[in-house]
Residue, then its C-alpha position, 0 to 999 in steps of 0.5 A: x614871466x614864467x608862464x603857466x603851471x603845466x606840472x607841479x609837485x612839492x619838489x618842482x614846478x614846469x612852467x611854459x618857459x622853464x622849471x622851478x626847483x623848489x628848496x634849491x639853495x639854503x634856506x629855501x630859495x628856489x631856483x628857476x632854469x629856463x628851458x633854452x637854458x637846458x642842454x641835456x636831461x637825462x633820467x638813471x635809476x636811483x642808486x647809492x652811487x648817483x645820489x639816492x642818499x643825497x638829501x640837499x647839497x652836494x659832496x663834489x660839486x659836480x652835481x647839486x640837490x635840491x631838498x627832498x627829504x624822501x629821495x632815498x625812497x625814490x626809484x628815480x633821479x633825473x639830472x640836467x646839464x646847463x648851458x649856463x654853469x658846470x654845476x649839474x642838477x640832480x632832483x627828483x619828482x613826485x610823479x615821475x610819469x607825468x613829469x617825463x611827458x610834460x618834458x617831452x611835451x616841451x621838446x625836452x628828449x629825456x636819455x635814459x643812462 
């Protein structure tokens, strides 16, 4: 059980125990992390080098993104490290103000980098 909706946006939803990356895989599975599960989060302005342009996938497999068709427009990505595999999450919210605080309400400190 997930829990209950604290956040939601067409990209991700928070839930009590962890988040839901809507559109993570092809085509259009979602991918849920558990927050134990979440080693580090961290938060970079978006640039052409941290994926700005990266729409879906990934060129390196060293970070993956989930769908968002209007990151390019973003000013910021966020990127999480996993205890449970070496892929790192790279996506993007639609309030990004509103998803800090729910994380950090969470427990989850958020770096900035």
């Amino acid at each position: 059980m997930k829990g209950s909706i604290i956040y939601s946006d067409r990209l991700v939803e928070v839930y009590d125990k962890g988040i839901l990356f809507r559109n993570y895989y092809f085509p259009f599975v979602s991918k849920f992390v558990t927050f134990p599960d979440i080693l580090r989060l961290y938060k970079k302005a978006s640039t052409l080098a941290n994926g700005k342009w990266r729409i879906w996938g990934s060129t390196n497999f060293m970070y993956w993104y989930p769908l968002d068709w209007r990151r390019p427009r973003r000013t910021a990505i966020y990127f999480l490290n996993l205890a449970s595999q070496k892929v790192r999450i790279g996506f993007t919210v639609e309030h990004p103000e509103q998803f800090s605080e729910v994380m950090k309400s969470k427990g989850i400190e958020i770096h900035n980098s």
